[in-house]
C-alpha positions as CSV (number, residue, x, y, z in Angstrom):
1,X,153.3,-103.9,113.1
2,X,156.2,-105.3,111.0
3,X,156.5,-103.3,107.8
4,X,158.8,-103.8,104.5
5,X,161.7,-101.5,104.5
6,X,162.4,-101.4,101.0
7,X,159.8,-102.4,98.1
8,X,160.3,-105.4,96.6
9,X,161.5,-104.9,92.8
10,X,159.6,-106.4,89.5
11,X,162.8,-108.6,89.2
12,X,162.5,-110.2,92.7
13,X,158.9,-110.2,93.0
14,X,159.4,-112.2,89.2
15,X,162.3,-114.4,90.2
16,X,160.2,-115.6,93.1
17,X,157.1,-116.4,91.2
18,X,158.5,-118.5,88.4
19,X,158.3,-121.7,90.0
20,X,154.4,-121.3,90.5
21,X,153.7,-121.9,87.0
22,X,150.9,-125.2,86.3
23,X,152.6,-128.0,84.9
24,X,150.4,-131.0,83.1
25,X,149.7,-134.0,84.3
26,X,151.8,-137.2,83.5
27,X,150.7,-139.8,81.7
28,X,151.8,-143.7,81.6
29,X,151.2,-146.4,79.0
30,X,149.2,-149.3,80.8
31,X,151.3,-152.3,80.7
32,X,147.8,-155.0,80.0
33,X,146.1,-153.1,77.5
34,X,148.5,-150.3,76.0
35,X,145.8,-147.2,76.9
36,X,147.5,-144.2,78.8
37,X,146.7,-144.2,82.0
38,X,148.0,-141.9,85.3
39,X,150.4,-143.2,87.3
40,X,150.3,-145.3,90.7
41,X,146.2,-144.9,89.4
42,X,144.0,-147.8,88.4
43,X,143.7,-148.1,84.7
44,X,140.1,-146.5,83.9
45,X,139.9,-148.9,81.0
46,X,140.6,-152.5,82.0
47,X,140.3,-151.8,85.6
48,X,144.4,-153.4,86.4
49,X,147.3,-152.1,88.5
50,X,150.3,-153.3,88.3
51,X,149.5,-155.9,85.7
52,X,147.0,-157.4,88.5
53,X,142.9,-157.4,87.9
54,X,141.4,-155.1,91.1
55,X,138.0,-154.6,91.9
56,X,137.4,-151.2,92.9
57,X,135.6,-150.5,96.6
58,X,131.6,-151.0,96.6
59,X,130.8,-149.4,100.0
60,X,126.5,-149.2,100.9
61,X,125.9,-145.6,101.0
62,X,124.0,-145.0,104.7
């Protein structure tokens, strides 16, 4: 069974963590009616993308 051969020091260990950190999520201004909104997301509050009114899926549940 494969082993370590040396332990792996608090500065390496460290070093390899620090890009696993939880950055926030971004946050657009919708171009129709000026509310943030995510991006490449449908605009939760007048219901546009991309300056275009969308309808969003209404599927019969079985």
């Amino acid at each position: 069974m494969a082993v370590p051969k040396r332990k792996t020091s608090k500065s390496r260990r460290d070093k390899r963590r620090a890009t696993h950190s939880i950055s926030a999520a971004k946050v657009n201004v919708c171009e129709t009616c000026g509310n943030p909104k995510r991006p490449h997301h449908l605009c939760p509050t007048c219901g546009t993308y991309k300056g275009r009114d969308v309808e969003p899926l209404r599927l019969d549940a079985p």
